[in-house]
C-alpha positions as CSV (number, residue, x, y, z in Angstrom):
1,X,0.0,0.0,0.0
2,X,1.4,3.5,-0.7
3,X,1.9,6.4,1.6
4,X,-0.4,8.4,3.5
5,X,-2.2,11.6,1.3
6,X,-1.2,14.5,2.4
7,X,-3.5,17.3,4.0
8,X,-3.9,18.3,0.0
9,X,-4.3,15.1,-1.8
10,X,-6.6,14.3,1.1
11,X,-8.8,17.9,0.2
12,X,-8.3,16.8,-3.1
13,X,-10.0,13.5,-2.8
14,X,-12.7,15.1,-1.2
15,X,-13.6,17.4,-3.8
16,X,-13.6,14.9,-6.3
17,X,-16.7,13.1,-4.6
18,X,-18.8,15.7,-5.9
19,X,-17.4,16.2,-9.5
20,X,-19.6,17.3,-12.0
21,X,-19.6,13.8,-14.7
22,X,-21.6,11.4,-13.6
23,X,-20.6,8.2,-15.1
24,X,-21.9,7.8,-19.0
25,X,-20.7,12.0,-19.1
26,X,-24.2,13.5,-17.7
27,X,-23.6,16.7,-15.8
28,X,-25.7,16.8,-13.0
29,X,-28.2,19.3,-12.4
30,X,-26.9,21.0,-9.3
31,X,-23.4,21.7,-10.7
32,X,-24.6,23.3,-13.5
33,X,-22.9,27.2,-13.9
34,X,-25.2,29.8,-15.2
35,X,-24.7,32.8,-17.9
36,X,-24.8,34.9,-14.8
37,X,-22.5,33.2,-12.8
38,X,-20.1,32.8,-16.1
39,X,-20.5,36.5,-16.9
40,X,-19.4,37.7,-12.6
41,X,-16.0,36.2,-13.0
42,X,-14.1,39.5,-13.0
43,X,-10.8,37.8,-13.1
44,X,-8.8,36.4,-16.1
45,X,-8.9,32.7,-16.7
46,X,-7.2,30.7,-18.6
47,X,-8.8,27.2,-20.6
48,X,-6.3,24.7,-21.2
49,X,-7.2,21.5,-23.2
50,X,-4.6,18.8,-24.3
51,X,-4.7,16.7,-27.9
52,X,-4.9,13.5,-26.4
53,X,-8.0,10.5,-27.3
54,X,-10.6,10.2,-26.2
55,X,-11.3,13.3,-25.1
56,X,-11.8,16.7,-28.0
57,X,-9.1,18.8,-27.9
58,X,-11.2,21.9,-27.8
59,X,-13.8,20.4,-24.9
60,X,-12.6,24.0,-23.1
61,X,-13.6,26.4,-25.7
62,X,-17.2,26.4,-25.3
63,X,-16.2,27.3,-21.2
64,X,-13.3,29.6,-22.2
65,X,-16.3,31.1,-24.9
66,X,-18.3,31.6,-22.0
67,X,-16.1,33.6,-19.8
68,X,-15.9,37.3,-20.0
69,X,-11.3,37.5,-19.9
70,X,-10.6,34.1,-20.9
71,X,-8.3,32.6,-23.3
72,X,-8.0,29.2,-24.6
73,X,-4.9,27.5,-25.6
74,X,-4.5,24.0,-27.0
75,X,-1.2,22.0,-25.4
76,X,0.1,20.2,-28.7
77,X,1.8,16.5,-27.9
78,X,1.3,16.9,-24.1
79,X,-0.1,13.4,-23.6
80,X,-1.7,13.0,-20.3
Protein backbone atom coordinates (compact mmCIF):
# COMPACT_ATOMS: atom_id res chain seq x y z
CA UNK A 1 0.00 0.00 0.00
CA UNK A 2 1.38 3.51 -0.65
CA UNK A 3 1.85 6.37 1.64
CA UNK A 4 -0.36 8.36 3.55
CA UNK A 5 -2.19 11.64 1.33
CA UNK A 6 -1.24 14.51 2.39
CA UNK A 7 -3.48 17.26 4.01
CA UNK A 8 -3.88 18.29 -0.04
CA UNK A 9 -4.29 15.09 -1.79
CA UNK A 10 -6.60 14.31 1.09
CA UNK A 11 -8.77 17.87 0.24
CA UNK A 12 -8.34 16.84 -3.06
CA UNK A 13 -10.01 13.52 -2.77
CA UNK A 14 -12.70 15.11 -1.17
CA UNK A 15 -13.61 17.38 -3.84
CA UNK A 16 -13.56 14.85 -6.25
CA UNK A 17 -16.67 13.12 -4.57
CA UNK A 18 -18.80 15.71 -5.86
CA UNK A 19 -17.37 16.18 -9.50
CA UNK A 20 -19.57 17.33 -12.00
CA UNK A 21 -19.62 13.78 -14.73
CA UNK A 22 -21.65 11.44 -13.60
CA UNK A 23 -20.61 8.15 -15.05
CA UNK A 24 -21.92 7.79 -19.03
CA UNK A 25 -20.73 12.03 -19.14
CA UNK A 26 -24.22 13.46 -17.65
CA UNK A 27 -23.58 16.71 -15.84
CA UNK A 28 -25.72 16.81 -13.01
CA UNK A 29 -28.24 19.29 -12.36
CA UNK A 30 -26.90 21.05 -9.35
CA UNK A 31 -23.42 21.67 -10.68
CA UNK A 32 -24.62 23.34 -13.54
CA UNK A 33 -22.92 27.20 -13.92
CA UNK A 34 -25.16 29.77 -15.21
CA UNK A 35 -24.72 32.77 -17.88
CA UNK A 36 -24.84 34.89 -14.79
CA UNK A 37 -22.55 33.17 -12.81
CA UNK A 38 -20.11 32.79 -16.06
CA UNK A 39 -20.53 36.50 -16.91
CA UNK A 40 -19.43 37.75 -12.60
CA UNK A 41 -16.01 36.18 -13.05
CA UNK A 42 -14.14 39.52 -13.01
CA UNK A 43 -10.80 37.80 -13.15
CA UNK A 44 -8.79 36.45 -16.13
CA UNK A 45 -8.94 32.66 -16.67
CA UNK A 46 -7.23 30.70 -18.57
CA UNK A 47 -8.79 27.22 -20.60
CA UNK A 48 -6.34 24.71 -21.22
CA UNK A 49 -7.23 21.48 -23.17
CA UNK A 50 -4.58 18.84 -24.31
CA UNK A 51 -4.75 16.66 -27.89
CA UNK A 52 -4.89 13.54 -26.41
CA UNK A 53 -8.02 10.51 -27.33
CA UNK A 54 -10.63 10.15 -26.24
CA UNK A 55 -11.32 13.30 -25.09
CA UNK A 56 -11.82 16.65 -28.04
CA UNK A 57 -9.14 18.82 -27.94
CA UNK A 58 -11.21 21.86 -27.84
CA UNK A 59 -13.78 20.45 -24.94
CA UNK A 60 -12.57 23.97 -23.09
CA UNK A 61 -13.64 26.37 -25.69
CA UNK A 62 -17.16 26.40 -25.31
CA UNK A 63 -16.22 27.30 -21.19
CA UNK A 64 -13.28 29.58 -22.21
CA UNK A 65 -16.30 31.15 -24.91
CA UNK A 66 -18.26 31.58 -22.03
CA UNK A 67 -16.12 33.57 -19.75
CA UNK A 68 -15.89 37.33 -19.96
CA UNK A 69 -11.34 37.52 -19.92
CA UNK A 70 -10.56 34.08 -20.88
CA UNK A 71 -8.29 32.64 -23.25
CA UNK A 72 -8.00 29.23 -24.61
CA UNK A 73 -4.94 27.47 -25.61
CA UNK A 74 -4.49 24.03 -26.98
CA UNK A 75 -1.19 22.04 -25.41
CA UNK A 76 0.05 20.21 -28.71
CA UNK A 77 1.80 16.45 -27.87
CA UNK A 78 1.33 16.91 -24.08
CA UNK A 79 -0.10 13.40 -23.55
CA UNK A 80 -1.69 12.98 -20.32
Amino acid sequence: MGAPLSRAGLAFAESMRSFTCLPGGEVQARDMITDAEFEAVAVPALMASIDDPPGSAAAGLPTADRLPRARFELVQGAGR
